[in-house]
C-alpha positions as CSV (number, residue, x, y, z in Angstrom):
1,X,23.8,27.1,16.5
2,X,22.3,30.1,18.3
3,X,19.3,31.4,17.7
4,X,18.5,35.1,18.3
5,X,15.9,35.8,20.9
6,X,13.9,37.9,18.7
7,X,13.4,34.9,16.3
8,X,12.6,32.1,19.1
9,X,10.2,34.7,20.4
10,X,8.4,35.2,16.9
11,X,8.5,31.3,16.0
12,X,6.6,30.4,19.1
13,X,4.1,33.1,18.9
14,X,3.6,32.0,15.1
15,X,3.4,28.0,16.1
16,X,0.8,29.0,19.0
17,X,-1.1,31.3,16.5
18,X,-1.3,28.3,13.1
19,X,-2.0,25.7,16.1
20,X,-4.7,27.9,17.3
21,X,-5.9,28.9,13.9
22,X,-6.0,25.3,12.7
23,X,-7.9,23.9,15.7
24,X,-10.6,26.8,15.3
25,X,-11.3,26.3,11.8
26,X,-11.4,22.5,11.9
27,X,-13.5,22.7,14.8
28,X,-15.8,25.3,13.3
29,X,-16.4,23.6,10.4
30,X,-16.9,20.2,12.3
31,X,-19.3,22.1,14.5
32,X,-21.2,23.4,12.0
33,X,-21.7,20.3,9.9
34,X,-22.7,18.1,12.6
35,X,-25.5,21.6,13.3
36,X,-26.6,21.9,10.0
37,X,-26.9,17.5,10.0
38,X,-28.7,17.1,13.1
39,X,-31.1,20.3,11.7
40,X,-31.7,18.5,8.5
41,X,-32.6,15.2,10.4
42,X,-34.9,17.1,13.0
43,X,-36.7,18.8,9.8
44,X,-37.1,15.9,8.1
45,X,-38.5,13.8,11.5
46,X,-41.1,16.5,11.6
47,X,-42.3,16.3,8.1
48,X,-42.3,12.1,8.9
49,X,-44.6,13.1,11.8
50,X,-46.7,15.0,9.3
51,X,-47.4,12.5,6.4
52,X,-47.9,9.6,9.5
53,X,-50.5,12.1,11.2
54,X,-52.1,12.1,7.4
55,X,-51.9,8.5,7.5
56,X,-53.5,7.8,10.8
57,X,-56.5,9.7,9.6
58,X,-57.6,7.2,6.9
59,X,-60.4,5.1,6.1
60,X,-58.0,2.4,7.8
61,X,-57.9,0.0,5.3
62,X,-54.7,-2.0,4.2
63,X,-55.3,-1.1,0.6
64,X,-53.7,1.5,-0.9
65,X,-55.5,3.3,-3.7
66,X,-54.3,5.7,-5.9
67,X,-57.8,7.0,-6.6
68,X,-59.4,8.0,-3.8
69,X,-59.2,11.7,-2.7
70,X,-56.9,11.5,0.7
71,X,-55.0,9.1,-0.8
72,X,-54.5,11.9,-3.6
73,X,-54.1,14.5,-0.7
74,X,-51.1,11.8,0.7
75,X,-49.6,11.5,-2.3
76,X,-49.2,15.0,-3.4
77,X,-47.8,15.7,0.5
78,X,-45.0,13.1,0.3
79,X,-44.1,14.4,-3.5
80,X,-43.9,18.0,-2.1
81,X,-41.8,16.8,0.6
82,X,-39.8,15.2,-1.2
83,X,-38.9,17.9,-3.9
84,X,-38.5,20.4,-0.9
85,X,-35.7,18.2,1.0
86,X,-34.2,16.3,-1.4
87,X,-35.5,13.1,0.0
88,X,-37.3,10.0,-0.8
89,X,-40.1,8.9,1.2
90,X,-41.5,5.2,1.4
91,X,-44.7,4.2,3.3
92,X,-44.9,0.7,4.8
93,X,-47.3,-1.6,6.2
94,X,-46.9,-3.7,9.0
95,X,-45.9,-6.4,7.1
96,X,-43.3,-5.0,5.0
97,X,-44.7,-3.8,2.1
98,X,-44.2,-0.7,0.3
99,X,-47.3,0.9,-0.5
100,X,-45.7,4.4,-1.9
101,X,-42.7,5.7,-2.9
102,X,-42.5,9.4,-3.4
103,X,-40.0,8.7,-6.5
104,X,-41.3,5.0,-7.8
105,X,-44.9,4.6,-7.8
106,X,-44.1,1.4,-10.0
107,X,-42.5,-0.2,-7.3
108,X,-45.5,-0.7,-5.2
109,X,-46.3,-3.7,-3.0
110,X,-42.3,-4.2,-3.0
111,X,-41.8,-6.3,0.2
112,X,-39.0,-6.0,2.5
113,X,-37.0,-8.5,3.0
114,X,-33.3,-7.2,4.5
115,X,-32.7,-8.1,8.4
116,X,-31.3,-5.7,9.5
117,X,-34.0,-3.4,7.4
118,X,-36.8,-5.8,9.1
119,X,-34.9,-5.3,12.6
120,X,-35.1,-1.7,12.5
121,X,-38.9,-1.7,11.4
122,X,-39.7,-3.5,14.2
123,X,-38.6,-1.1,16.5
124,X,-40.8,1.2,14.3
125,X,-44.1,-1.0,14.5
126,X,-43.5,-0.9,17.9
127,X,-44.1,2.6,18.3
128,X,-40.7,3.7,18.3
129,X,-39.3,6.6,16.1
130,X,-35.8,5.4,14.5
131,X,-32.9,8.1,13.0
132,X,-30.4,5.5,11.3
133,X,-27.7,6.0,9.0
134,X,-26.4,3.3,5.9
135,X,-29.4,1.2,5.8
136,X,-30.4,1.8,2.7
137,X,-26.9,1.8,0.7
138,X,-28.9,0.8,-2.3
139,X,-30.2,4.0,-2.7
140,X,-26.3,5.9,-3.0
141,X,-24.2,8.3,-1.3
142,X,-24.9,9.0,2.9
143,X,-27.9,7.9,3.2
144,X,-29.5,8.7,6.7
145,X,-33.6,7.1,7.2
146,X,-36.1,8.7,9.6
147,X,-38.9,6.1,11.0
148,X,-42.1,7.5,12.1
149,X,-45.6,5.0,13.1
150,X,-48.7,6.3,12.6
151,X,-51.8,4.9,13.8
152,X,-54.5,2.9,12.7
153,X,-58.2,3.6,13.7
154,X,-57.8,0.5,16.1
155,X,-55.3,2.4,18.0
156,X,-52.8,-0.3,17.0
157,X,-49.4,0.4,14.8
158,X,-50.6,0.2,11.2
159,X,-47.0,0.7,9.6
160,X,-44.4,3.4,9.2
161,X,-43.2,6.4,7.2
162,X,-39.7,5.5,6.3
163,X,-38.3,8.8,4.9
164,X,-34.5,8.3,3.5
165,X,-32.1,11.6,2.6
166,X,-28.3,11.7,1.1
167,X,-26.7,14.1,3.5
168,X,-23.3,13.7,1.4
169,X,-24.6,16.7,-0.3
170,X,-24.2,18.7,3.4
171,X,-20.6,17.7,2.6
172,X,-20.2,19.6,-0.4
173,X,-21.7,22.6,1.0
174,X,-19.6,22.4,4.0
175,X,-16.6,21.9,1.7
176,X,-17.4,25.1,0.2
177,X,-17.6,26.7,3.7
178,X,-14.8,25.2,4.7
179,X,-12.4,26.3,1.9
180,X,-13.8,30.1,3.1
181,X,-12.6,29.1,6.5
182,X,-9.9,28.5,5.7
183,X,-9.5,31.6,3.3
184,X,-10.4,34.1,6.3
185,X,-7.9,31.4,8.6
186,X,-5.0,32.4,6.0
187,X,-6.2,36.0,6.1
188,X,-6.0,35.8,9.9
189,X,-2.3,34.4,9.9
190,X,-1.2,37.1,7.5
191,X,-2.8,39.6,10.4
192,X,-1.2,37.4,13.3
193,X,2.3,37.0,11.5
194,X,2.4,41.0,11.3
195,X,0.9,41.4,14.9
196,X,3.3,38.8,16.0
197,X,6.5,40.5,14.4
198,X,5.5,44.1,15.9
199,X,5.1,41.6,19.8
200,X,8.0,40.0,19.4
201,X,9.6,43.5,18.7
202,X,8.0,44.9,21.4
203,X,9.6,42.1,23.5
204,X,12.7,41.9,22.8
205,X,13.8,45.4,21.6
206,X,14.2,46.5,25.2
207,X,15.8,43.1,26.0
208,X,18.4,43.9,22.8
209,X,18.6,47.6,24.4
210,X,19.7,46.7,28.0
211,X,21.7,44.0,26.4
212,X,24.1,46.4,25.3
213,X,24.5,48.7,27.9
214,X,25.1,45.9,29.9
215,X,28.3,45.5,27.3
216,X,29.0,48.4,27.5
217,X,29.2,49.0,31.4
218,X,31.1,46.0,31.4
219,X,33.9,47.8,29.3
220,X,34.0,50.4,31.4
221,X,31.3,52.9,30.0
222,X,29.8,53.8,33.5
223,X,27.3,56.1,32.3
224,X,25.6,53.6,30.2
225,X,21.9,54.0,30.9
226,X,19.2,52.3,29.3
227,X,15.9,54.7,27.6
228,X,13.1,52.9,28.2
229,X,9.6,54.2,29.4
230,X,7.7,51.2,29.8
231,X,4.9,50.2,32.7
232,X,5.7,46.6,32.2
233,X,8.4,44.1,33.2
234,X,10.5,45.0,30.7
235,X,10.2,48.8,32.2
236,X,11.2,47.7,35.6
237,X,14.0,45.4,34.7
238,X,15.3,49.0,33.4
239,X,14.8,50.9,35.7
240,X,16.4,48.2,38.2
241,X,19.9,48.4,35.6
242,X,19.7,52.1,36.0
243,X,19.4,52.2,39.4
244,X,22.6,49.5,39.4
245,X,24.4,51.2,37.4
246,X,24.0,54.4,39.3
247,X,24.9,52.8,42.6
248,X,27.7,51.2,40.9
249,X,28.6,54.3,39.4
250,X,28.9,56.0,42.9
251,X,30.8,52.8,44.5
252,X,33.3,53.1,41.7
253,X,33.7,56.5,42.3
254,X,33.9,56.3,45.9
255,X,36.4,53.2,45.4
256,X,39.0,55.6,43.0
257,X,39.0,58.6,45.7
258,X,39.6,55.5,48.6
259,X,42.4,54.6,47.0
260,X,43.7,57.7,45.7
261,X,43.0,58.9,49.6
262,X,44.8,55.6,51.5
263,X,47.8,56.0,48.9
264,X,48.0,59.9,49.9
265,X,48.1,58.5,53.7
266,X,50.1,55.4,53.0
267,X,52.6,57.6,50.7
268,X,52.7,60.6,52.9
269,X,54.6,59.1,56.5
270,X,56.3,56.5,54.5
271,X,57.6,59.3,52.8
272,X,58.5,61.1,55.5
273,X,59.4,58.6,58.2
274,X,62.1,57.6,55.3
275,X,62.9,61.1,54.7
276,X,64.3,61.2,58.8
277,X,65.2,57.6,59.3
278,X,67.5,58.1,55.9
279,X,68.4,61.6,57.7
280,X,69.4,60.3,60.5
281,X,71.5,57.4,59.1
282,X,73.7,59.7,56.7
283,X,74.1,62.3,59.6
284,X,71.9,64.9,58.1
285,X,69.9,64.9,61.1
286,X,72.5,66.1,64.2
287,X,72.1,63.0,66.9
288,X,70.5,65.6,69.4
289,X,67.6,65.7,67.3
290,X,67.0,62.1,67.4
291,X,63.9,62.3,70.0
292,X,62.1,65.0,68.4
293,X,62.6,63.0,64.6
294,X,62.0,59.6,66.4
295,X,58.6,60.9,68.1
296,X,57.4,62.2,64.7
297,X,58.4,58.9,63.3
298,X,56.4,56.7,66.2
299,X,53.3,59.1,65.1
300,X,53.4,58.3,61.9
301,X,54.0,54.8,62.6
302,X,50.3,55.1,65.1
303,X,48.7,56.8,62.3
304,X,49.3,54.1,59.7
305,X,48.5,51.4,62.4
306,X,45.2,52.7,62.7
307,X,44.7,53.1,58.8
308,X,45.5,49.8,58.5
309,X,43.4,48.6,61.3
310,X,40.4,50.0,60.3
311,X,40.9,48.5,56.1
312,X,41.3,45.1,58.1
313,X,38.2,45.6,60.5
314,X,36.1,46.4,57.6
315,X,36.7,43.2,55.3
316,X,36.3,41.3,58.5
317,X,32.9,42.4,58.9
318,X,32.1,42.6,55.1
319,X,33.4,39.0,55.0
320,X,31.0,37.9,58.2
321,X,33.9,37.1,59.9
322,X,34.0,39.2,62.6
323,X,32.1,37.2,65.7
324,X,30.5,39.0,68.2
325,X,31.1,38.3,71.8
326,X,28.0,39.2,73.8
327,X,27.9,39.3,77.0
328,X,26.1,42.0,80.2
329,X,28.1,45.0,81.4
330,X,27.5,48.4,82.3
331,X,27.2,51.1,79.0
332,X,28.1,53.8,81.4
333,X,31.0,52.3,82.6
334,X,32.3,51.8,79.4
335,X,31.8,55.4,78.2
336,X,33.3,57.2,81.7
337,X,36.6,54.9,80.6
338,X,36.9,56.0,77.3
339,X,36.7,59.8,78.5
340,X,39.1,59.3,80.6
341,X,41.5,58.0,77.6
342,X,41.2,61.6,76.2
343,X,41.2,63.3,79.4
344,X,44.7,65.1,77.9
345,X,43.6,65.7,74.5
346,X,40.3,67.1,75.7
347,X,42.4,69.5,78.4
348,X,44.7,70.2,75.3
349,X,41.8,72.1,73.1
350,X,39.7,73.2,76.4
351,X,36.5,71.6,75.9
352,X,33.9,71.8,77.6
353,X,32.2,67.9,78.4
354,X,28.8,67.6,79.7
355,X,28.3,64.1,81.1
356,X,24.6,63.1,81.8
357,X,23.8,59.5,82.9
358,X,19.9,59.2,83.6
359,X,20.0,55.9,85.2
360,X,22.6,55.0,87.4
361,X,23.3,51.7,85.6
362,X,22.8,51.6,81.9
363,X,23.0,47.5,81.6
364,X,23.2,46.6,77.8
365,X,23.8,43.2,75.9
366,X,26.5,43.4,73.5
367,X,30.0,43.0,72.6
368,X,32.1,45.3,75.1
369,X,35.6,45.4,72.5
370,X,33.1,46.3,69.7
371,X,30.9,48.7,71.3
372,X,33.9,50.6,73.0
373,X,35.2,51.0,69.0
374,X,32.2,52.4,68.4
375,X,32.4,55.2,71.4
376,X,35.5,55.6,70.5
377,X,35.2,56.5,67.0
378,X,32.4,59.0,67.5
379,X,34.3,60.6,70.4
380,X,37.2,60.7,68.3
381,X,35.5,62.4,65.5
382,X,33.9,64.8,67.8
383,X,37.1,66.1,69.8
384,X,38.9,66.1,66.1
385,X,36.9,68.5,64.5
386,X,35.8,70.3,67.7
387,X,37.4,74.1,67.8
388,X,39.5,75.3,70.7
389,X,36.9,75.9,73.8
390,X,34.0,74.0,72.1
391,X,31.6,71.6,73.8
392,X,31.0,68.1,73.6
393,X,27.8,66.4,75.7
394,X,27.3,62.9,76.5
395,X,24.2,61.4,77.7
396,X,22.4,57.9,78.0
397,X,18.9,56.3,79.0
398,X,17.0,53.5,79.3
399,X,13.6,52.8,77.7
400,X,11.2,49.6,77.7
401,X,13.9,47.8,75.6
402,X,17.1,49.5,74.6
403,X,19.7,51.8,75.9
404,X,20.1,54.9,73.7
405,X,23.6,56.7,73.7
406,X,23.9,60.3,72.1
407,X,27.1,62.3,71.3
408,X,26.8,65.7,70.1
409,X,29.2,68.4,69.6
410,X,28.8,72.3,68.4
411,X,31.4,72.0,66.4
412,X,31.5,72.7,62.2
413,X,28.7,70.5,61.5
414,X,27.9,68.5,58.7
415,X,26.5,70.1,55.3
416,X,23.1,68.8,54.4
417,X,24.1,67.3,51.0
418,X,26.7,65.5,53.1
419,X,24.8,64.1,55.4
420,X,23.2,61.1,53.3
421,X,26.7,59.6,52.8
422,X,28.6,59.9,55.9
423,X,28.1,56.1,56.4
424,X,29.1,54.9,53.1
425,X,32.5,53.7,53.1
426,X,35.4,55.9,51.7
427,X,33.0,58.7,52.1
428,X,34.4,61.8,53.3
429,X,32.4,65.1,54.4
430,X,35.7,67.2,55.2
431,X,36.8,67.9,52.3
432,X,38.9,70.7,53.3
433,X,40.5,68.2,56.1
434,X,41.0,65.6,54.3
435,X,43.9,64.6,56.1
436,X,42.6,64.0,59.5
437,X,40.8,60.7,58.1
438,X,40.3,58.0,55.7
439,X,36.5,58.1,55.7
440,X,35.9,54.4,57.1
441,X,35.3,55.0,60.8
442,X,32.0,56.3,60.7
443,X,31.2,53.1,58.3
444,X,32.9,50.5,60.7
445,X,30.8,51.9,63.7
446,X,27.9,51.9,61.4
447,X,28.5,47.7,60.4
448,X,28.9,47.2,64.0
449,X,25.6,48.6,65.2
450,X,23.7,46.4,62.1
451,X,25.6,43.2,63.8
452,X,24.4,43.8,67.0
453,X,20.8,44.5,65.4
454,X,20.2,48.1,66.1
455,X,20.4,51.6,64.4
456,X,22.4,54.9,64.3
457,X,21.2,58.3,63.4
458,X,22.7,61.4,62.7
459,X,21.3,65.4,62.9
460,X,23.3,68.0,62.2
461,X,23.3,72.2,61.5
462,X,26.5,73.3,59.6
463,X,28.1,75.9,62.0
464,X,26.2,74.2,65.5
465,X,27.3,70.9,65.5
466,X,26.7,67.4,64.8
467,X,24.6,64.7,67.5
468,X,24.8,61.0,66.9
469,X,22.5,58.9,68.4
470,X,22.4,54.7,68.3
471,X,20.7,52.3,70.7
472,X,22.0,48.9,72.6
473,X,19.7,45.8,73.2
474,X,18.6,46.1,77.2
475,X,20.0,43.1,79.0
476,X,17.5,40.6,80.1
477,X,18.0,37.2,81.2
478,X,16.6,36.0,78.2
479,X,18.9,37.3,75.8
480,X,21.5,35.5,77.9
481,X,20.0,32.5,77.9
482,X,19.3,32.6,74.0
483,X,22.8,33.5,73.6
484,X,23.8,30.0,76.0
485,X,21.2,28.2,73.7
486,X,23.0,29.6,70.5
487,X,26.1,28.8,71.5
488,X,25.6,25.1,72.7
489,X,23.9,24.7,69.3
490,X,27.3,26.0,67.7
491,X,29.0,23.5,69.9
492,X,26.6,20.2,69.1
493,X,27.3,21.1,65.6
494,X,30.9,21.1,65.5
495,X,31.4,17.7,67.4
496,X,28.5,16.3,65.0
497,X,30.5,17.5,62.1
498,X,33.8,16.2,63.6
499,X,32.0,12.6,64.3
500,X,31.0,12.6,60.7
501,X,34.8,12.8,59.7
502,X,36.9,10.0,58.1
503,X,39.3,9.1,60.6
504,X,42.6,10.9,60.0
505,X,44.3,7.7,58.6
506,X,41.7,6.8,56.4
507,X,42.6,10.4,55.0
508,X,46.3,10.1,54.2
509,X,45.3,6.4,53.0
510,X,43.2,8.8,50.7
């Protein structure tokens, strides 16, 4: 059975809050009888102190006389405390006899006879004050005895104030206080339930709320946002689905005009190299023509090799598997070769190429194949979009660490609200030219770079041009050795991993 989060959230603040509640209140009252009992007893060991203090201040004689004046002034003392607390007060010699009771003046010259009664006046006698409880069951309920000596006018023990109180009646009073404990306890749940449904609301209302626009941007709805201003958890965990959604959003959109874009290119040369291979085979096409048909067919073919090419490269390197050879050679090199490649096209459109090598050798540590595809595609771009007669400068240097390439043109330029999302794949800033690309060169050269561990930037001024700039790791004999290291490592691992193998008998067996 599933429970809704809403009520698991409110059961367990509930359960926490009656626990709490519970533990409080039985504590309380637990804390306050054991106060008030241990008050009582200290109260009545004081007035025990008094009446002994009384006592050690007579004639000293072992007779007790109910005629005599102090004896009076004893008397009437141990009455009045015993009508003030509720207690019964017994003076004893130190043989055991009872001269006074404060409630049974017929009972004097009782003796005591009980051991364990005897036991505990001895430790009286001796000058020890007792605080006992059940000694005296005979006289009902809780009863708890305080044991006080007083002193003779020998300086010796003459007996002990035994002084005896029910403290079952604390129990009743504490009954009373506990049933308004636990009034204001019940009070105090009504105020937690409520509090606890408006939390558990407050919890999981948001929760409920994301919930569903999760649901819905699963079927589809991609502008499902969630409403939630919050400076919590909760508010983040929105904020982090809007922001996902939003991204997502832009992916999906990106994906729909990548497709829509590589079936255009797809569709368009299939189309047409059908169109003149069909031409050709019905005799539409006069066999003269043949070259002229056949060369637009090879271009066609070269443009969708390259389309393809590039959808491969980047689900290679998405996918991690595209392995990076690293190894020393000479950036300048590579860059003089590549020129040279569009020495025709460059000739074609007249452009003007400014090439500015600061340091002789520009020795970097990278993948050579990969790198080249890089120079290539920003050349590429820059002599595509480049007008007849326009200029394209090429320069590289060398700092503490890194070699840094630049390629800038003055050709169209990039618009600034462009700009942000020339890298992202499918992304296309020419609009108007949509033809001349699919939008993923500019995000293969940009995976590359993050392989290798370095960066690519881009300025640019619609109507002066465009410059990109990226950096190669500086070759140090270090970085070759690391890479030795790396690879060795690669190599342990694999003949580890093929030791570890069942032998290939053992598998078929299998």
């Amino acid at each position: 059975m599933r429970y809704p989060l809403f009520l698991r959230v409110l059961s367990s603040i509930l359960v926490t809050v009656l626990v709490t509640l519970l533990v409080l209140s039985f504590t309380l009252v637990g804390f306050l009888r054991a106060n008030g009992v241990a008050q009582k007893q200290e109260l009545l060991r004081e007035q025990a102190r008094d009446v002994a203090a009384m006592m050690s201040q007579r004639d000293g004689t072992y007779m007790w006389s109910v005629t005599t004046n102090w004896d009076k002034v004893i008397r009437e003392k141990i009455r009045s405390i015993s009508e003030d607390n509720d207690a019964t007060i017994w003076l004893v010699d130190r043989n055991g006899f009872v001269l006074s009771l404060s409630d049974d003046t017929d009972s004097l010259a009782k003796r005591l006879k009980d051991e364990n009664v005897l036991a505990q006046l001895q430790r009286v006698l001796s000058g020890e004050e007792i605080q006992v409880q059940g000694l005296f069951s005979e006289l009902g309920g809780q009863i708890v005895t305080v044991g006080v000596p007083w002193i003779d006018r020998y300086g010796d023990v003459g007996g002990a104030v035994l002084l005896h109180t029910d403290v079952s009646n604390l129990d009743v009073s504490f009954g009373a206080m506990g049933r308004q404990v636990a009034v204001a306890a019940i009070a105090a749940l009504i105020l937690g339930v409520a509090l606890s449904y408006l939390m558990s609301r407050s919890i999981t209302r948001p929760i409920t709320t994301i919930s569903k626009a999760v649901g819905r941007f699963a079927k589809g709805e991609l502008d499902s946002r969630v409403d939630i201003n919050r400076h919590d958890e909760l508010g983040e965990l929105a904020d982090a689905f809007n922001s996902m959604a939003e991204d997502l959003s832009k992916l999906e959109m990106l994906r729909r005009g990548f497709v829509a874009n590589v079936s255009h290119e797809l569709r368009s040369p299939m189309t047409s190299m059908q169109g003149y291979v069909q031409g050709m085979l019905d005799g539409t096409i006069p066999e003269e023509d043949y070259p002229q048909y056949l060369n637009v067919v090879l271009s066609e073919t070269k443009r969708l090799n390259k389309l393809i090419s590039e959808l491969l490269d980047l689900s290679r390197i998405e996918s991690g598997k595209f392995p990076l050879n690293c190894q020393k050679f000479d950036v300048n090199e590579l860059i003089a070769r590549i020129m040279f490649q569009y020495e025709g096209r460059i000739e074609e459109k007249h452009i003007n190429v400014d090439i500015s090598f600061r340091q002789e050798q520009c020795l970097v540590w990278a993948d050579p194949d990969r790198i080249s595809q890089v120079v290539v595609n920003l050349i590429d771009n820059a002599v595509k979009f480049l007008q007849d007669g326009g200029s394209l400068t090429l320069w590289t240097l060398m700092d503490e660490d890194h070699a840094i390439i630049t390629i800038k043109d003055d050709g169209p330029g990039i618009a600034s609200e462009d700009l942000p999302y020339i890298f992202d794949r499918f992304y296309k800033a020419d609009k108007a030219h949509s033809g001349k690309g699919t939008g993923l060169g500019l995000s293969i050269v940009k995976k590359i770079l993050e392989q290798h561990g370095q960066e690519i930037k881009c300025t640019s001024t619609p109507g002066r041009g465009t410059s990109f700039m990226f950096t190669l790791a500086k070759y140090t004999p270090e970085l070759e050795k690391k890479q030795a290291e790396k690879a060795q490592a690669q190599a342990d691992g694999a003949k580890q991993s093929a030791r570890e193998l069942p032998p290939a008998d053992n598998q078929d067996k299998a």
